[in-house]
Each structure stands twice: as structure tokens, then as C-alpha cells.
GURO-191772 format. One record per residue (C-alpha): residue in three letters; chain; x, y, z. Coordinates in pm, whole numbers, plus 50000, padded with zeros to 5 digits. Layout:
N
  code  unit   east  north     up
   ALA     A      X      Y      Z
...
//
This chain:
270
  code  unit   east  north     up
   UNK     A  79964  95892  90194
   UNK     A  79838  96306  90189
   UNK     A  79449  96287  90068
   UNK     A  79362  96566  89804
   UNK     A  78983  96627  89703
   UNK     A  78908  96671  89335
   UNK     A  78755  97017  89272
   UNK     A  78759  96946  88907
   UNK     A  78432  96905  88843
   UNK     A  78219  96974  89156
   UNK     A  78378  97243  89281
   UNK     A  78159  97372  89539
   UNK     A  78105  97019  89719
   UNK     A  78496  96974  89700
   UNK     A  78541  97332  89884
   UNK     A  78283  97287  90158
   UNK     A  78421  96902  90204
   UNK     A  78799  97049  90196
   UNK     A  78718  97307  90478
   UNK     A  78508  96986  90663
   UNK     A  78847  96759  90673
   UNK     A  79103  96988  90649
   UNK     A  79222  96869  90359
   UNK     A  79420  97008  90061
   UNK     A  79197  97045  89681
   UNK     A  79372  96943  89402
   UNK     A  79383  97276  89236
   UNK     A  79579  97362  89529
   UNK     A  79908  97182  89382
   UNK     A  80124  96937  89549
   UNK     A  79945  96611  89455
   UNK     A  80179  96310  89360
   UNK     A  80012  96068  89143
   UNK     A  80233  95766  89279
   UNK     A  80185  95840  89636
   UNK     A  79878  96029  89700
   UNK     A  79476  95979  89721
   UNK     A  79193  96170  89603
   UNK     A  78857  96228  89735
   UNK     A  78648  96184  89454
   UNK     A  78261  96191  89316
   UNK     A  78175  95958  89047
   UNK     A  77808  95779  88909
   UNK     A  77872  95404  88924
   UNK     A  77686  95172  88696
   UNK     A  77330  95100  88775
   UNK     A  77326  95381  89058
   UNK     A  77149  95721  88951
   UNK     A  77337  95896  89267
   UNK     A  77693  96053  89259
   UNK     A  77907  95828  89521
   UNK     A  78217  95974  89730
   UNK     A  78531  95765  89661
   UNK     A  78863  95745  89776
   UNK     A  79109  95704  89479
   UNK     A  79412  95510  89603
   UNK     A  79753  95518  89414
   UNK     A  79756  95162  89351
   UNK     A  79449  95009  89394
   UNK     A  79054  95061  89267
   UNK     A  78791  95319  89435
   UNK     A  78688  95269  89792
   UNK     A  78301  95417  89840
   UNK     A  78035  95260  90027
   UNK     A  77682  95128  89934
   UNK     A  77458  94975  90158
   UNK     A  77245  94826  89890
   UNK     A  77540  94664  89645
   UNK     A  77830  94496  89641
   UNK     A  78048  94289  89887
   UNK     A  77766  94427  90165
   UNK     A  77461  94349  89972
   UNK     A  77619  93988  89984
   UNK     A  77660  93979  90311
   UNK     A  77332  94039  90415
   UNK     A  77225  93811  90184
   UNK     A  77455  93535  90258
   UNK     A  77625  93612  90591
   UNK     A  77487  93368  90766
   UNK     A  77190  93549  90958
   UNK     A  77148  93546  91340
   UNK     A  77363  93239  91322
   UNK     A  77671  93393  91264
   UNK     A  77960  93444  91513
   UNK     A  77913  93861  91511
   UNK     A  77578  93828  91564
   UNK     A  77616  93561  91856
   UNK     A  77869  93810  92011
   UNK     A  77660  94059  92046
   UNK     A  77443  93862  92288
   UNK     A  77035  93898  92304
   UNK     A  76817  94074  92600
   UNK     A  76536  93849  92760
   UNK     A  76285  94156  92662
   UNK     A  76479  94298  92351
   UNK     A  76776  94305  92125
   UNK     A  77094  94493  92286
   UNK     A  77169  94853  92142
   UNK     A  77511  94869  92003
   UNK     A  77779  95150  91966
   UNK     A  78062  95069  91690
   UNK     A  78325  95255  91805
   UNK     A  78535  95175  91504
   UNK     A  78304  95150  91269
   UNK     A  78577  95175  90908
   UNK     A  78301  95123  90628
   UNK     A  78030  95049  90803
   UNK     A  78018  94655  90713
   UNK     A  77958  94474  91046
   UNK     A  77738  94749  91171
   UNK     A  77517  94746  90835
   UNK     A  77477  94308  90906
   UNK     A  77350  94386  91261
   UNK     A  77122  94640  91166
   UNK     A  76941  94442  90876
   UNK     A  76888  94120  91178
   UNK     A  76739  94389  91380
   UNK     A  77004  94573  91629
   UNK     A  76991  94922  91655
   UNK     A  77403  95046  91595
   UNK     A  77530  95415  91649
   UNK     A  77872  95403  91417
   UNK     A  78129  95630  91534
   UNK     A  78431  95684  91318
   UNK     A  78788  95882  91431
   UNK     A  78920  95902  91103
   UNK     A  78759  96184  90886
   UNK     A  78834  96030  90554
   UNK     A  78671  95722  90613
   UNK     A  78350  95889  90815
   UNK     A  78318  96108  90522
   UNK     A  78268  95776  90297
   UNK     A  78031  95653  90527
   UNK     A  77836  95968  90571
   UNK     A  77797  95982  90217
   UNK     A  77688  95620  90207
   UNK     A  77412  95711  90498
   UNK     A  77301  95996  90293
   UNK     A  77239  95872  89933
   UNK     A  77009  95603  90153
   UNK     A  76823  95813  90296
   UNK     A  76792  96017  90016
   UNK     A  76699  95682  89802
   UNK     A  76433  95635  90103
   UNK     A  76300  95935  90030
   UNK     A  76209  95890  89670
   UNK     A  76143  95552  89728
   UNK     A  76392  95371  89578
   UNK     A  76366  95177  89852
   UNK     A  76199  94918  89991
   UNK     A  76005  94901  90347
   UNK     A  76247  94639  90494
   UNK     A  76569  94853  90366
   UNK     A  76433  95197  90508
   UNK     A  76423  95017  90824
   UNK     A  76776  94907  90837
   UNK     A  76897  95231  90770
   UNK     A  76642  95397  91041
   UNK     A  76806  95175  91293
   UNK     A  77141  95332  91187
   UNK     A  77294  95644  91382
   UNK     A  77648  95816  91293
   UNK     A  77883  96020  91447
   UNK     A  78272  96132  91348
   UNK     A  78551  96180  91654
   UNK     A  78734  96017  91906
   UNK     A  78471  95695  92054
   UNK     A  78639  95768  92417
   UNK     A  78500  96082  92406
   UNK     A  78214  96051  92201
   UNK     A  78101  95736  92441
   UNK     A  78127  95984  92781
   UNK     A  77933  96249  92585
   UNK     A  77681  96027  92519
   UNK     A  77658  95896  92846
   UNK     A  77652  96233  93080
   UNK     A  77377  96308  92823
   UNK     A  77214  95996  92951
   UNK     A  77290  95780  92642
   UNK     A  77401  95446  92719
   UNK     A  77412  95110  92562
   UNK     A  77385  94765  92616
   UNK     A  77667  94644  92430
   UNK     A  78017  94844  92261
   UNK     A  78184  94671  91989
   UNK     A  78528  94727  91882
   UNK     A  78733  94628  91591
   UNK     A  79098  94745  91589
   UNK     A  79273  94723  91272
   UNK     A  79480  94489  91219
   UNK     A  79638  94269  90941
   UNK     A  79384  94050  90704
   UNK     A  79598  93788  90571
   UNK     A  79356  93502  90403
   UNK     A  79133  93735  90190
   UNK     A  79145  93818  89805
   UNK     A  79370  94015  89624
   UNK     A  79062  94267  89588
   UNK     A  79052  94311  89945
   UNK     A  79397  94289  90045
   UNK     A  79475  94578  89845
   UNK     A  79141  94767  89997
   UNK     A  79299  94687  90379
   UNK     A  79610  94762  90216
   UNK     A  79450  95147  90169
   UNK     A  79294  95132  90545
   UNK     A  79559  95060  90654
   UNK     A  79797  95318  90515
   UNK     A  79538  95604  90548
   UNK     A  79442  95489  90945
   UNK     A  79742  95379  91068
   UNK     A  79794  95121  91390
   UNK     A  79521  95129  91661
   UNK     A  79790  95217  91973
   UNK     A  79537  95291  92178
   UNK     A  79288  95009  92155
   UNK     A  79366  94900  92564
   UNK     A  79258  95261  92638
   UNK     A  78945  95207  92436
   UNK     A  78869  94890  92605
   UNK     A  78900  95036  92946
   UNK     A  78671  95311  92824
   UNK     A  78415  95075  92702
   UNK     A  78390  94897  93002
   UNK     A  78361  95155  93193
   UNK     A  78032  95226  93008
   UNK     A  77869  94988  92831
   UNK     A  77524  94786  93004
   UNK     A  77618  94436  92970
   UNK     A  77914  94349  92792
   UNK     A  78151  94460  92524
   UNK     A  78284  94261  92204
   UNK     A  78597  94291  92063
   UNK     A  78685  94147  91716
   UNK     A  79034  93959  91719
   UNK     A  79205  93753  91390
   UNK     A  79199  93422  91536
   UNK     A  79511  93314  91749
   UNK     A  79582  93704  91835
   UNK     A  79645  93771  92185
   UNK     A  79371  93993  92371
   UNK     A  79409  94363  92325
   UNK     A  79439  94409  92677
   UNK     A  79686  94190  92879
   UNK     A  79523  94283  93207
   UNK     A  79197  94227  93124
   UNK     A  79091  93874  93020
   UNK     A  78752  93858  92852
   UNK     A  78520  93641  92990
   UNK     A  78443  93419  92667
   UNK     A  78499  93404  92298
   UNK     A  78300  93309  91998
   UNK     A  78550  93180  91713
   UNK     A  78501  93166  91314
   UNK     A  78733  92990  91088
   UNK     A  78952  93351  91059
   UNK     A  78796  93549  91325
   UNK     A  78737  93557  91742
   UNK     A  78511  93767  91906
   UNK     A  78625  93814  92271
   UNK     A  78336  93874  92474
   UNK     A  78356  94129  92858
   UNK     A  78058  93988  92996
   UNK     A  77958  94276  93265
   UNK     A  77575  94184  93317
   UNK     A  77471  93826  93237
   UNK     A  77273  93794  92905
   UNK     A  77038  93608  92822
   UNK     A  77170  93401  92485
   UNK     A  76937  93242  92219
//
């Protein structure tokens, strides 16, 4: 699947976001309505801010928004502190761990540990996808800005960092500039098999436009390398562990989901 950005109507965003990613416009020719995606901006209903979307050959718009939708549910009815991903991520005698997502996708499980309080840097490899989410993190802060906002949803997004590239590399930059955290979560893409139509056909689109994690061990080893106290790494449930030579030292299991846990410090749980 080739990703085109519309220059119809916004021409001058769609240049300066073609040159970003590297991407084709759509006045450039080539696009194949059965086959291709565009990168799109649009003014959903109720939402006085143009959104980024990724237009899909056979399924709906993908965007992001913090504040609506499937993630406003969540946050509302995920289950607070409670909930396995939460549980995974451990909690500090003193303070709640920092987190690096080093696959962050669209932002979902990072934007639930943020509103219970962690403080997440998302890092993204893919460029379509970090584009989405960039454009997600920016229409909230510019909706904190005019205060559209309230208090306790400016804070979630303060606790928020981004960053686009590979996480191996981005995780040693961080750390030789003396950037480190307590805890590095990974989620490799992989196959969602008991979820709605709606979302099958949204992994469906991930899936196409990231491809298979093959280097996910790699990542791992990275991770351990650097992280404080432990790293989490979300599994479907029944999956074998991404790395064969390293066992994790526990796992937290939902109905659908396991989060295998590399305990390298002892933390504190509660």
C-alpha cells in the first residue's frame, strides 16, 4: 500500500508534510484508488480543528483524538490503576516509574497511562503513523492553549513526550544524553483476532502500512540493556515470548492479552 498526501485543498501543509515523509502528493499522479492511501485533512463533527487522517482503500479514516472516541472510552472505562497495563508497569516506593513506548502506533496505551499519572515519551518508527500522532499531540496542545481544555486534560497531555525514528537508537541517544527510564514498554504488532469488525479492518490498515515487527528480539535486548527496573512487553495471550533466550521474569494476563514482565530492579507493587 504506496501513501499519497492530498494537496487538493491545503496545498501548502500537503507540500511541507510530503517533503517531511517522503512521500508522493496526489497531484503528482500514480495514485490507485483500489490499492492506495491518502494522507488527508478533514473537520470531524463536533471538533472545530482540522484532523490528519489516513484514508485506507477499504476501510474508514484512521486519525487520532485524545479527547473522543474509542480513547476517550478508555480512560473512562478502562479499568483505572486496576487494569493489567497499568499493573505491568509496576509502581516506585517514592514515585510512579517513567515510561518510554517504543512502539507507540496511535498512541492508545500510552494516552491510559498518562491520564493515571505516568509520565510516557512515545517513540514511533513508522512516519505515517507518527505523523497521525503528532498531529493528535498538536491540536491538544493547541486546544490547551485556548482553553478548550480542562485542568486535568492539560495535565495528561503535559506528561506526554514524542519522538519519530528507530526506538534502538532513539533509546541510546537518550541515554548518553543522560536520559533514562524506569520502565520500556513494547508492543510488537501482531494479529488481533477477537475484536470488531471496526477494528479489525483498522489493524487490518496497521498492519499493511507497518508491516511484521522482525526485529522485536533486537529491541528487547536493547531495552534491557537500558531501562531502570524492568521492561514490559505486550503479548496476545498464549503467544510464545518474543525472545526465546530470554524468559521474562513474570506475566500479568487479561482475558486476550499478557504482559510479560523483565524484572531488572525489584519494584515495589501496589
Amino acid at each position: 500500500m504506496q501513501v499519497f498526501i492530498d494537496d487538493r485543498t491545503f496545498s501548502q501543509q500537503a507540500q511541507q508534510l510530503a517533503i517531511d515523509l517522503a512521500l508522493p502528493r496526489l497531484s503528482d499522479g500514480g495514485f490507485q484508488v483500489q490499492e492506495d492511501a491518502l494522507l488527508s485533512w478533514s473537520a470531524p463533527k463536533k471538533s472545530t480543528h482540522l484532523h490528519l487522517a489516513l484514508l485506507p482503500p477499504d476501510s474508514g479514516p484512521l486519525s487520532i483524538d485524545f479527547f473522543g472516541g474509542k480513547k476517550a472510552h478508555r480512560r473512562q472505562f478502562g479499568g483505572g490503576k486496576g487494569q493489567p497495563l497499568v499493573r505491568a508497569m509496576g509502581h516506585l516506593t517514592d514515585r510512579m516509574p517513567t515510561i518510554f513506548d517504543a512502539t507507540a502506533g496511535m498512541g492508545g496505551d500510552a494516552f491510559v497511562l498518562a491520564s493515571l499519572g505516568f509520565t510516557v515519551w512515545m517513540n514511533e518508527r513508522n512516519p505515517v503513523v507518527a505523523a497521525l500522532l503528532q498531529d493528535a499531540l498538536q491540536r491538544a496542545k493547541v486546544s490547551q492553549e485556548r482553553s478548550e481544555i480542562d485542568v486535568q486534560s492539560a495535565q495528561i497531555i503535559s506528561r506526554l513526550s514524542f519522538s519519530q525514528g528507530d526506538s534502538v537508537q532513539i533509546i541510546r541517544e537518550l541515554a548518553a544524553q543522560g536520559t533514562h527510564f524506569d520502565t520500556i514498554y513494547l508492543d510488537p504488532m501482531y494479529p488481533h483476532k477477537k475484536k470488531s469488525a471496526a477494528t479489525k479492518k483498522e489493524m487490518a490498515t496497521l498492519q499493511k502500512l507497518l508491516g511484521a515487527d522482525i526485529d522485536s528480539a533486537l529491541l528487547l535486548e536493547n531495552a534491557l540493556q537500558h531501562a531502570k527496573y524492568r521492561v514490559v512487553v505486550k503479548r496476545p495471550k498464549g503467544a510464545e515470548p518474543i525472545a526465546y533466550a530470554i524468559k521474562p521474569s513474570s506475566a500479568i494476563e487479561s482475558p486476550n492479552t499478557r504482559y510479560d514482565v523483565y524484572s531488572i530492579k525489584a519494584l515495589t507493587t501496589g
